[in-house]
Backbone bond lengths (Angstrom), bond angles and torsions (degrees), N, CA, C in turn:
res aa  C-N    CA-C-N  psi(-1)  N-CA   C-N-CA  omega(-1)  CA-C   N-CA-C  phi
1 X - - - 1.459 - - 1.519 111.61 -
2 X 1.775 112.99 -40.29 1.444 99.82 179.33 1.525 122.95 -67.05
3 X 1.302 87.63 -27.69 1.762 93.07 174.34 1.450 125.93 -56.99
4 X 1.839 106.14 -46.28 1.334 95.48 178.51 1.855 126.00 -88.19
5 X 1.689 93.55 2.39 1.542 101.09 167.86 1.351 106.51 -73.66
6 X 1.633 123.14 -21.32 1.374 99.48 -167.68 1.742 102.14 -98.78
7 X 1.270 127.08 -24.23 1.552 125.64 145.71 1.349 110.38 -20.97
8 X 1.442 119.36 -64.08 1.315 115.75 -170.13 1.242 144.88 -63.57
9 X 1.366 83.98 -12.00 1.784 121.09 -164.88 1.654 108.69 -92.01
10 X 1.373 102.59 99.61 1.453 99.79 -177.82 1.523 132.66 -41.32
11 X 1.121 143.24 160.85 1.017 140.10 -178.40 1.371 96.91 -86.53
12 X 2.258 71.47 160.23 2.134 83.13 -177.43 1.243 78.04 -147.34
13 X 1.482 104.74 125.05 1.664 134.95 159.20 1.799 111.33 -74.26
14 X 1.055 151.53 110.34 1.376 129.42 146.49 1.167 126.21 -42.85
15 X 1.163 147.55 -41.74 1.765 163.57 159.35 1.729 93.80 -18.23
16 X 1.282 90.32 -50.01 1.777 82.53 -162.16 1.766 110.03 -103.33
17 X 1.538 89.63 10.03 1.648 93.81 175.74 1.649 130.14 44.23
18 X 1.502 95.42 50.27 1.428 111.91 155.28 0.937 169.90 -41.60
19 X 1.208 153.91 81.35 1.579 133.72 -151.77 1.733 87.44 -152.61
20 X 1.346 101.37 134.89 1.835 123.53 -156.42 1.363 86.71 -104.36
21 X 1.277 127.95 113.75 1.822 134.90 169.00 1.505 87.01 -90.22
22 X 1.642 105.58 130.73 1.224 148.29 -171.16 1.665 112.93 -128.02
23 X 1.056 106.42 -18.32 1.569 99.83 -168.24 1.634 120.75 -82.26
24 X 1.322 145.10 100.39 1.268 150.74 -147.88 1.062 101.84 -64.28
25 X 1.478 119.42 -53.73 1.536 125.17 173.75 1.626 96.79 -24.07
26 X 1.544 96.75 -92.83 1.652 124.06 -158.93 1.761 103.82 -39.88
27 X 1.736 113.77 -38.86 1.560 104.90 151.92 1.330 133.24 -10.63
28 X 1.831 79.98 -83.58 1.606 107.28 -168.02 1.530 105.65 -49.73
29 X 1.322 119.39 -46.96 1.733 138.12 -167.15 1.536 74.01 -56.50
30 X 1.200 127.53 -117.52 1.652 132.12 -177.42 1.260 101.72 8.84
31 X 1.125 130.82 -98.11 2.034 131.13 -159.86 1.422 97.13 -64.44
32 X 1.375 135.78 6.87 1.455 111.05 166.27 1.619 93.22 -94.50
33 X 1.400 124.78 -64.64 1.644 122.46 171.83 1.069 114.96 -26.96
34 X 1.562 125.68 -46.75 1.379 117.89 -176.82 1.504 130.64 -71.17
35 X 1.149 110.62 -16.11 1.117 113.53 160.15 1.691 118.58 64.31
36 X 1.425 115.28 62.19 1.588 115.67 -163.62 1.185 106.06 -92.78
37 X 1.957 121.20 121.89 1.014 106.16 -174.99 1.404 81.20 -112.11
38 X 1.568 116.70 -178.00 1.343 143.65 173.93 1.815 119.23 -62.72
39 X 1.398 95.69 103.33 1.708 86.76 -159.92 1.445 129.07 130.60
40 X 1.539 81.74 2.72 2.069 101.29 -164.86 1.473 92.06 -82.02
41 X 0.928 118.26 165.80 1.608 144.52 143.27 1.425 126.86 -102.30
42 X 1.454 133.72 81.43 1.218 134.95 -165.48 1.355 129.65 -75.70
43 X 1.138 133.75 102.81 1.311 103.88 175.93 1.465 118.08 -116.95
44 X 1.268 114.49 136.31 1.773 106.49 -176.98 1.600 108.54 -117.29
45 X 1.666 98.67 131.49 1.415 109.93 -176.68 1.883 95.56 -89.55
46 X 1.333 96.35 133.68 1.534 114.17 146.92 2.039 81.23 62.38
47 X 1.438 89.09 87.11 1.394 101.20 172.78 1.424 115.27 -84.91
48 X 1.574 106.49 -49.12 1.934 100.84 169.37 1.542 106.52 90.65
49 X 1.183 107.59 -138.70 1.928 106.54 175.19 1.310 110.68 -96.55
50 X 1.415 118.69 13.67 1.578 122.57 140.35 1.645 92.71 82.43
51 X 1.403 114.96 37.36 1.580 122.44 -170.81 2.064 86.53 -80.96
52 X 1.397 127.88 -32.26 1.324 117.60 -176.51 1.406 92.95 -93.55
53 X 1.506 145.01 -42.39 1.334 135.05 -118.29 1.671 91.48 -103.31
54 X 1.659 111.59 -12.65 1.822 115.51 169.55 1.559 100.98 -66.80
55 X 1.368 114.73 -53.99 1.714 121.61 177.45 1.237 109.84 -35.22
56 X 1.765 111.33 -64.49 1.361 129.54 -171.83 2.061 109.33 -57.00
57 X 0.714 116.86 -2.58 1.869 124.53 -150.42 1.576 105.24 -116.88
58 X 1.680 101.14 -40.89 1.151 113.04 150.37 1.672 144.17 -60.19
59 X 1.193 108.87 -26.28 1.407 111.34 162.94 1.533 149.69 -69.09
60 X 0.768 134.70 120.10 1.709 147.26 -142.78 1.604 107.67 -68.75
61 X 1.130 148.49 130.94 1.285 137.97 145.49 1.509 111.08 75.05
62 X 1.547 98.72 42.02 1.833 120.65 164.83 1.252 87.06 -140.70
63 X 1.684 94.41 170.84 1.149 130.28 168.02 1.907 127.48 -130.43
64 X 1.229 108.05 126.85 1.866 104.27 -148.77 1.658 102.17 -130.86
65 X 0.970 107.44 120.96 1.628 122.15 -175.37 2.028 95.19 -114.41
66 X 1.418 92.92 125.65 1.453 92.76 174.67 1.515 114.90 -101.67
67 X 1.630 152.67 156.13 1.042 134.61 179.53 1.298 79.46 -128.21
68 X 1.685 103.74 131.57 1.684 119.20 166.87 1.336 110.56 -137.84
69 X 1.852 123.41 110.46 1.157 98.73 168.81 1.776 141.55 -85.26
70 X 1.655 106.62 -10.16 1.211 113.30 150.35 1.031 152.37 -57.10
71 X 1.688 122.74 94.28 1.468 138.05 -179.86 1.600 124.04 8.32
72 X 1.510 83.46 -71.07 1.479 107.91 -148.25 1.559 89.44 -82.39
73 X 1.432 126.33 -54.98 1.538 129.33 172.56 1.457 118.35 -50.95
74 X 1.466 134.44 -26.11 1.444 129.33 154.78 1.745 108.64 -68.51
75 X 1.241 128.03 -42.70 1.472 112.85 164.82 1.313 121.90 -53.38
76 X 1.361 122.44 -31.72 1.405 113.46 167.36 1.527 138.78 -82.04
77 X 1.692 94.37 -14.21 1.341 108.03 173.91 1.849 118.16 -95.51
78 X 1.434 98.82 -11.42 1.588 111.98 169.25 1.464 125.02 -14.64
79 X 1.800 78.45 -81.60 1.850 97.35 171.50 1.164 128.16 -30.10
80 X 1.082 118.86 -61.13 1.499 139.92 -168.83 1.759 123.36 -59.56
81 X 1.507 88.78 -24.79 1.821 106.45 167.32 1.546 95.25 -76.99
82 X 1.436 96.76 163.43 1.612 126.01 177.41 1.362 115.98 -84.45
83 X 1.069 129.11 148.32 1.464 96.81 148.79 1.371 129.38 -76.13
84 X 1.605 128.15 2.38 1.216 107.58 179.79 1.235 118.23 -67.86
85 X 1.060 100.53 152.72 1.952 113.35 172.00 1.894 108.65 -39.28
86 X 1.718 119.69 -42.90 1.388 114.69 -177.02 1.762 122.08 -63.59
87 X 1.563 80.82 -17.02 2.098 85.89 -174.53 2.005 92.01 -104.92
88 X 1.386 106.06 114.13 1.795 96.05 162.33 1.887 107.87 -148.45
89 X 1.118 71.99 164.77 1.830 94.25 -165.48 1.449 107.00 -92.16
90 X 1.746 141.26 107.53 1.640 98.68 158.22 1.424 120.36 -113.01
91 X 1.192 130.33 133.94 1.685 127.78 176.17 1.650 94.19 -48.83
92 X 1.414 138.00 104.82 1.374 116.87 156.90 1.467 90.63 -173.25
93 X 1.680 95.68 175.66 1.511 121.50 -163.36 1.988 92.48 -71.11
94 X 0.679 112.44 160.38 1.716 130.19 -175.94 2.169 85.67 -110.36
95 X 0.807 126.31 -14.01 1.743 129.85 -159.66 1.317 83.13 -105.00
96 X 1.231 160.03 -19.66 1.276 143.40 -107.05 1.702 101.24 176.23
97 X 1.240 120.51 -13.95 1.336 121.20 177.02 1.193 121.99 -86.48
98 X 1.470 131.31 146.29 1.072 148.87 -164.41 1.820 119.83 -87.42
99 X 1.604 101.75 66.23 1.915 102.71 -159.02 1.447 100.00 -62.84
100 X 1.464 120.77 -49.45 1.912 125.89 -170.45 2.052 90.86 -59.23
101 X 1.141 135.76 -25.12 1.123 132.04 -168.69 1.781 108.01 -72.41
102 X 1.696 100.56 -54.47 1.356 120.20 -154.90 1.999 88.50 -78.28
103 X 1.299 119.95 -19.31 1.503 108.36 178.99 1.248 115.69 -102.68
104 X 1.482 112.98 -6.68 1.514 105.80 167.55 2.126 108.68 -84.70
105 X 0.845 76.51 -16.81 2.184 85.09 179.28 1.622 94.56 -76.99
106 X 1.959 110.49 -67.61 1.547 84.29 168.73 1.413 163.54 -128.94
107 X 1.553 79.31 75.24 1.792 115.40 177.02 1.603 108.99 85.40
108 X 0.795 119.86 -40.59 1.880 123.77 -171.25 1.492 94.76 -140.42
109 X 1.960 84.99 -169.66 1.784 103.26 -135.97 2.051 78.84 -82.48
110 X 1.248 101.67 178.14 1.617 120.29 164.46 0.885 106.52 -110.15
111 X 1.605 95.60 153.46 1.485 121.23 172.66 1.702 112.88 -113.29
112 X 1.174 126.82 144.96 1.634 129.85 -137.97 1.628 97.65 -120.44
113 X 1.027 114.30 106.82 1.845 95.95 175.99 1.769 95.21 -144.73
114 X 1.544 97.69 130.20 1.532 109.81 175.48 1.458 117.12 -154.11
115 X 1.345 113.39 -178.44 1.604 127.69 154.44 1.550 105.45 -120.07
116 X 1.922 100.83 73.15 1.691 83.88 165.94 1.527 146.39 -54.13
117 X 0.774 123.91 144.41 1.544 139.33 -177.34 1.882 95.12 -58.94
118 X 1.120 91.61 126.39 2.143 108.37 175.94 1.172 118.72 -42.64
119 X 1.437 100.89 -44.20 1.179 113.20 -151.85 1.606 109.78 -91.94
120 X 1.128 116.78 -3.37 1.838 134.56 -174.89 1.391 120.40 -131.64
121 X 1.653 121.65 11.45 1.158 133.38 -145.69 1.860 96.16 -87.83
122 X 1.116 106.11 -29.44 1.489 97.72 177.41 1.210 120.63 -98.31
123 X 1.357 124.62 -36.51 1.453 131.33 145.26 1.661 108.29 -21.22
124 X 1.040 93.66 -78.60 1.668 83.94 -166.98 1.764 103.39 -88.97
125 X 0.816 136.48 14.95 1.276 128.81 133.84 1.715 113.21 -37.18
126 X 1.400 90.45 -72.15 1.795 98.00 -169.85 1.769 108.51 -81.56
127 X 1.134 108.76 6.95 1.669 104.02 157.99 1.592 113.94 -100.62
128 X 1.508 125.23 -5.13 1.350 128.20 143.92 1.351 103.84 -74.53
129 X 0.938 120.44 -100.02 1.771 116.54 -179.45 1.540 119.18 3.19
130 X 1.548 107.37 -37.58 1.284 104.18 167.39 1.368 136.31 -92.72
131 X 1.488 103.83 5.17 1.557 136.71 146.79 0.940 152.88 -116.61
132 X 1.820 99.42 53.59 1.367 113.93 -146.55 1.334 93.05 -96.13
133 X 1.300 120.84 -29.62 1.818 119.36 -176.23 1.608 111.46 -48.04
134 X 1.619 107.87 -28.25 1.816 118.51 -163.92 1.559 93.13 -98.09
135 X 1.535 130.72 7.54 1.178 120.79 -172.15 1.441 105.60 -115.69
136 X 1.385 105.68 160.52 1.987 113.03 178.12 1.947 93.56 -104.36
137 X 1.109 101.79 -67.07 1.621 100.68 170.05 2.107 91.49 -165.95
138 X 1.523 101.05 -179.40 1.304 116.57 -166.24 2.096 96.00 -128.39
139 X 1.502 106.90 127.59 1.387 119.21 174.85 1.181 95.55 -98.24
140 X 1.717 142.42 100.36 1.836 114.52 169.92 1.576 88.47 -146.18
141 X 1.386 90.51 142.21 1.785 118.21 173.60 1.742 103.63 -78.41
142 X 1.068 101.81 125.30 1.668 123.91 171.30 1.269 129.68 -131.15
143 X 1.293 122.15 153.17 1.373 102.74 -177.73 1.621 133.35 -94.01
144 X 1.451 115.98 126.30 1.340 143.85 -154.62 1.327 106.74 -3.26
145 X 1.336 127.00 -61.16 1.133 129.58 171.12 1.316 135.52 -35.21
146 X 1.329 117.60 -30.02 1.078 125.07 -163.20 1.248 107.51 -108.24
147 X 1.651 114.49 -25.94 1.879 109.17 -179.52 2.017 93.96 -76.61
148 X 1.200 123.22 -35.15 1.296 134.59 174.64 1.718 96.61 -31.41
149 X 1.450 107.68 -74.68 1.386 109.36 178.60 1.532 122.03 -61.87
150 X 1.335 108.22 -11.39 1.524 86.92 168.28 1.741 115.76 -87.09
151 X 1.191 108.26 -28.21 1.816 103.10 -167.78 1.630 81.03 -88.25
152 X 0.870 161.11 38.43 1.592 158.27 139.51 1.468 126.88 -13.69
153 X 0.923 144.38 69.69 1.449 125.76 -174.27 1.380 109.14 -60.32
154 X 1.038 110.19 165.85 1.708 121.28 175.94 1.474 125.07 -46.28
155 X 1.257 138.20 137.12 1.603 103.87 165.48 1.300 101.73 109.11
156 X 1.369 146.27 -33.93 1.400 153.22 -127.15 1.659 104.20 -133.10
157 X 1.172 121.22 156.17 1.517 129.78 168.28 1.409 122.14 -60.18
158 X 0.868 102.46 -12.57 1.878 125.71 179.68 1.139 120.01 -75.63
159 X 1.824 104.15 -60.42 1.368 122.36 174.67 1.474 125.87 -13.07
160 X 0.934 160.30 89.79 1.598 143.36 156.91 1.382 131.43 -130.50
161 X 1.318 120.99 -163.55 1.374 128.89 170.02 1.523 104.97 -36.86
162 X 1.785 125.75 -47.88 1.703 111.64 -159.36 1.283 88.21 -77.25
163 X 1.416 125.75 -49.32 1.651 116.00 -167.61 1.852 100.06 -42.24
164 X 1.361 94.86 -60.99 1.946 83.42 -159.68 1.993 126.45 -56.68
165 X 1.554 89.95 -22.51 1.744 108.74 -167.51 1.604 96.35 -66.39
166 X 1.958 104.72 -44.65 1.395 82.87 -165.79 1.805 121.75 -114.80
167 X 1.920 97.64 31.57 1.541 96.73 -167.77 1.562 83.98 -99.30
168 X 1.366 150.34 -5.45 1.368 118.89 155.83 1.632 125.16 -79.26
169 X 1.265 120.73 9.12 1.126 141.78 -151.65 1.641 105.17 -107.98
170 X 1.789 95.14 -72.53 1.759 104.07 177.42 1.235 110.07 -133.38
171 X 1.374 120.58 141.96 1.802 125.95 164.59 1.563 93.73 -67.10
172 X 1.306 109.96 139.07 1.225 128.34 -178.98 1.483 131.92 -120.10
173 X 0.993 140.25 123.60 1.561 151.94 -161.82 1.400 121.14 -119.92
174 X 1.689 133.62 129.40 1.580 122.31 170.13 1.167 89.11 -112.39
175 X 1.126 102.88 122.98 1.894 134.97 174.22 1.495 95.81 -72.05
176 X 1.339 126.18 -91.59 1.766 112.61 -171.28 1.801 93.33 -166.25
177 X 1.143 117.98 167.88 1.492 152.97 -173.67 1.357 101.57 -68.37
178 X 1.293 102.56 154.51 1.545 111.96 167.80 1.421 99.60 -154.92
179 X 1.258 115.23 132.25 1.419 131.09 168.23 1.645 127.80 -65.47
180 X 1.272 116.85 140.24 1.839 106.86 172.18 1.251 115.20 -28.40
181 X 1.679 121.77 -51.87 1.311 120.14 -162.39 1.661 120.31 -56.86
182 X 1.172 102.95 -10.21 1.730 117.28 -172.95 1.349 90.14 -62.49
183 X 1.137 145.49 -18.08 1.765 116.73 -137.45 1.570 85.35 -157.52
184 X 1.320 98.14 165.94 1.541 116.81 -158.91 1.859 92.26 -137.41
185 X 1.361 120.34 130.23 1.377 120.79 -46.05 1.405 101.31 -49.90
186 X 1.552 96.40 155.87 1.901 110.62 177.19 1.288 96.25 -71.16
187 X 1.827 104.46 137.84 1.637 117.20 174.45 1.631 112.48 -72.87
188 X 0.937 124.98 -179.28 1.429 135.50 -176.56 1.828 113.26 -77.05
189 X 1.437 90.19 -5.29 1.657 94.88 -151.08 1.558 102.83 -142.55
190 X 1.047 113.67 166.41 1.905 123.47 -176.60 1.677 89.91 -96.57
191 X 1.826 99.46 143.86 1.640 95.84 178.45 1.626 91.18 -114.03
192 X 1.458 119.81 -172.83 1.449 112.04 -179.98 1.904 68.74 -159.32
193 X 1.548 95.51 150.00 1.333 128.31 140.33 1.176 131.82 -45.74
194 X 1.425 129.12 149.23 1.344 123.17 162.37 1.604 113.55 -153.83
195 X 1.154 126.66 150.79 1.448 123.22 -162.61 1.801 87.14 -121.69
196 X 1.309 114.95 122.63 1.227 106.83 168.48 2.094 105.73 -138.66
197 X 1.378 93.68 142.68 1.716 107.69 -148.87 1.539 86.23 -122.45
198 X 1.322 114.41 135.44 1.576 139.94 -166.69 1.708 88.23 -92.66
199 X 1.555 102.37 116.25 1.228 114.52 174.85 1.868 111.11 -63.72
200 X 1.160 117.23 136.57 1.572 104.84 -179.97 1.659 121.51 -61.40
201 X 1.204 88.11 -20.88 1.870 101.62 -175.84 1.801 101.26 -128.61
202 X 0.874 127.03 133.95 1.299 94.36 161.54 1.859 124.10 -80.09
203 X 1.746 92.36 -171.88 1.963 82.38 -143.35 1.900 98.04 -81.09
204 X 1.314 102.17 -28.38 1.948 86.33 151.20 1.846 103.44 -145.40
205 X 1.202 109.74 -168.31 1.442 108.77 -155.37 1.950 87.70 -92.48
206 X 1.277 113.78 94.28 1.093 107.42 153.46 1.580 167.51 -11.01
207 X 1.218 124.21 68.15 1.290 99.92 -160.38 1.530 142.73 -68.99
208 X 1.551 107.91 -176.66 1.920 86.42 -158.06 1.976 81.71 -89.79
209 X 0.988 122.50 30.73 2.119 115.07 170.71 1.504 105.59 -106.02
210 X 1.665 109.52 -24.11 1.470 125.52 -154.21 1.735 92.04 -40.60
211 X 1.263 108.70 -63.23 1.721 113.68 -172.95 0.975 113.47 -29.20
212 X 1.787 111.11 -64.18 1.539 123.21 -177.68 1.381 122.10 -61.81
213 X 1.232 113.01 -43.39 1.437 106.64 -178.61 1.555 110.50 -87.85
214 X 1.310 129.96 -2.05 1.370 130.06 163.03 1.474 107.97 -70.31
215 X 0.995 126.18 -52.49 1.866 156.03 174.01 1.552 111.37 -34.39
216 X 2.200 86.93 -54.64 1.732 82.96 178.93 1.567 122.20 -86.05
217 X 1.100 99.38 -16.79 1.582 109.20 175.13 1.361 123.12 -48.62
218 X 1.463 102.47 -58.44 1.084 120.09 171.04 2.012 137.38 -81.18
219 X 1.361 99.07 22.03 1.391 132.27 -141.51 1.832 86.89 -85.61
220 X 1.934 99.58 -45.82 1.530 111.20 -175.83 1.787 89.80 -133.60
221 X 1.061 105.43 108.86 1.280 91.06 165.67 1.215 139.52 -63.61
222 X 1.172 115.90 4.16 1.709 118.08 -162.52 1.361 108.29 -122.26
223 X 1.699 114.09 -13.23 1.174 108.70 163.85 1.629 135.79 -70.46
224 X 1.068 128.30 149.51 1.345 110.62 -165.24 1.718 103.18 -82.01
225 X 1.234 108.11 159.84 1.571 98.08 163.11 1.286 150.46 -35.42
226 X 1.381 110.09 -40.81 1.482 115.76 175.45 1.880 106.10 -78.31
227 X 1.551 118.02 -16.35 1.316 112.19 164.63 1.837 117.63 -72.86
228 X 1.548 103.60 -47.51 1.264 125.87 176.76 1.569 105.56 -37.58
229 X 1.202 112.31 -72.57 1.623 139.30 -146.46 1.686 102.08 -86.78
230 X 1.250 108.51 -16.95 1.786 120.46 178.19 1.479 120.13 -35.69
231 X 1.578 106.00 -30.42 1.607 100.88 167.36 1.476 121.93 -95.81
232 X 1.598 100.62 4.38 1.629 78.47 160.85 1.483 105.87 -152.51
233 X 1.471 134.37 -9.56 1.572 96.95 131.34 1.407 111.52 -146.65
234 X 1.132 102.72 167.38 1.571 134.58 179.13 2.136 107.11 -38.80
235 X 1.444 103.84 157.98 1.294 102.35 -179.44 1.422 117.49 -81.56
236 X 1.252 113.36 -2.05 1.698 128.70 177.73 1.688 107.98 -90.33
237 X 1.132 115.65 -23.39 1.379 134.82 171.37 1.488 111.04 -82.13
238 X 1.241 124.02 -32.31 1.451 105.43 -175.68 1.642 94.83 -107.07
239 X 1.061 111.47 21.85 2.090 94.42 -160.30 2.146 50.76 -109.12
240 X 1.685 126.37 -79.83 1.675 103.23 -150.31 1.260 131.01 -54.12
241 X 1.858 116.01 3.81 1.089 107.44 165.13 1.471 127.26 -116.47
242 X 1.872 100.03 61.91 1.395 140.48 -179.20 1.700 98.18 46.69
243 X 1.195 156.08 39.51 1.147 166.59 149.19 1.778 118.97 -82.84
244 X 1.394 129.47 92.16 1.728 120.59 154.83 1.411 115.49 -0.32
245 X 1.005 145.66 126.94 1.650 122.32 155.74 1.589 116.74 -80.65
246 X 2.039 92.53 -20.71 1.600 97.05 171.67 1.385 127.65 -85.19
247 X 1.606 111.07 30.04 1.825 126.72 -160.93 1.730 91.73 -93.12
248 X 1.391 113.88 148.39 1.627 112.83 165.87 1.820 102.08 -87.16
249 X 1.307 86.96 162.98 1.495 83.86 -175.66 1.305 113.39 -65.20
250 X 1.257 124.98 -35.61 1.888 125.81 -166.96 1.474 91.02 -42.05
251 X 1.541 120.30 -57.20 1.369 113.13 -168.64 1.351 159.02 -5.51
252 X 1.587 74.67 -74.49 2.031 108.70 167.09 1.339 111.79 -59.54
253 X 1.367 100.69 145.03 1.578 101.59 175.59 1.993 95.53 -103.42
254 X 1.494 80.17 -171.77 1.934 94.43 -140.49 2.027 83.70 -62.92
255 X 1.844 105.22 -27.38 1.617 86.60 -159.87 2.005 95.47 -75.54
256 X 1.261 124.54 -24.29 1.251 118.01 -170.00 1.811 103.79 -51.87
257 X 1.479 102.98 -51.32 1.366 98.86 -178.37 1.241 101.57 -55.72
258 X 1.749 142.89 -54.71 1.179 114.03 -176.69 1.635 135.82 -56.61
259 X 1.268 104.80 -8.99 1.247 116.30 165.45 1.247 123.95 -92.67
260 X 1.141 127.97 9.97 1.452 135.12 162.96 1.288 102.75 -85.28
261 X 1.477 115.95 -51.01 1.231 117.29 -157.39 1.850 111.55 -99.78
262 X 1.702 101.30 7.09 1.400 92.90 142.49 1.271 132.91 -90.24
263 X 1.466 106.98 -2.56 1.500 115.88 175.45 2.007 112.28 -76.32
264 X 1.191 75.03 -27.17 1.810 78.54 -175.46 1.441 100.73 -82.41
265 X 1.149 113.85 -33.25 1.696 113.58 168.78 1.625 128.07 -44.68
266 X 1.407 103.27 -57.86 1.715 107.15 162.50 1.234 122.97 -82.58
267 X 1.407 123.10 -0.02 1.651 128.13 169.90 1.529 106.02 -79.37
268 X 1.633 121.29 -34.62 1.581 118.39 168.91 1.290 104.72 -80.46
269 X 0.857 122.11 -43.31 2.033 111.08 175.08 1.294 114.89 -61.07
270 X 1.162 104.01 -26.05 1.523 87.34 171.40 1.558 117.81 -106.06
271 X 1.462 108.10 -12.40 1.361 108.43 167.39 1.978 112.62 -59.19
């Protein structure tokens, strides 16, 4: 019997930083938050042994694209798709996928629901973010730490680069906790939920430095700004665009950085 339980037992790669949520409860919690109405476009990152993506397959009057980049775990989850065109499978990177592609094929924006992988959680954070126009909002379990840093207020140990990249982007929400025991093998760590909703506008007009100068700020945290920001501008430059130069970065809120980095914007145009 142990033998053929462990046959049965999907594989777990570390590379791709795995852990298979099993817990029906913590399911059910998921598809009640998510809220599926008739008309959705689903897409679920990092389906796994497809313990949510059977739930998800089951629902009436959506349409659900799974992204799996493990081999052997899309052969096992094969079956279980339809053939209709609304249920599909793709073997591929979730870092690397084409979201503005997959919502112009079907017709409207997506909706995002997963258990991302730890180890890629901000990465592809900001490769949604950069498809936020093709998105409605994103439901995905992460680990604790990291939804912490996204609802961050200013000022705080939390604060950082993910808080600022993606609060002009999406209003953001932590739905509730989940314990190791959820997941097979249990991670080292508590994951928490997060509901994050594609602002209709974003919350000011972004600039194209925002990345960089969010990036470098936060590069050392302890340096102050005018050390931080030294390669691209001067301390006379950040004191006229009403900014300390002696402020730590946690400080600033997400629009100050954009106002830094509209300053660096007309300093290369006119450079």
């Amino acid at each position: 019997m142990a033998g053929a339980s462990a046959r049965a037992r999907p594989p777990h790669r570390k590379r791709f930083g795995q852990h298979f949520l099993h817990d029906p409860a913590v399911i059910a919690r998921l598809l009640q938050a998510l809220d599926v109405r008739p008309g959705d476009h689903l897409v679920e990152i990092g389906p796994g042994n497809g313990a949510l993506t059977r739930q998800l397959l089951t629902l009436p009057d959506v349409t659900l694209d799974a992204i799996e980049i493990d081999r052997d775990l899309s052969a096992r989850l094969q079956p279980a798709f339809s053939a209709q065109p609304r249920q599909r499978l793709y073997v591929a990177d979730a870092l690397e996928f084409d979201f503005r592609a997959l919502a112009a094929e079907r017709g409207g924006r997506l909706r995002i629901i997963g258990n991302l992988p730890y180890n890629i959680s901000t990465p592809l954070l900001f490769h949604l973010a950069d498809a936020a126009a093709a998105l409605i909002d994103l439901q995905v379990m992460l680990q604790r730490e990291v939804v912490a840093r996204m609802v961050a207020p200013p000022g705080g140990k939390d604060y950082g680069r993910l808080t600022v990249m993606l609060s002009p982007i999406f209003t953001i929400e932590r739905l509730f906790e989940v314990g190791p025991g959820a997941f097979q093998p249990p991670p080292k760590v508590w994951s928490a939920v997060a509901r994050l909703v594609t602002r209709g506008t974003p919350e000011f007009p972004v600039s194209p430095h925002f990345a960089a100068v969010v990036a470098a700020a936060f590069s050392q945290r302890r340096k102050t700004l005018r050390n931080a920001l030294s390669a691209y501008l001067t301390r006379e430059q950040i004191s006229a665009a009403g900014v300390d130069p002696a402020a730590r970065p946690e400080t600033l809120t997400p629009a100050a950085f954009n106002t830094l980095a509209a300053t660096l914007d007309r300093t290369r145009r006119e450079g």
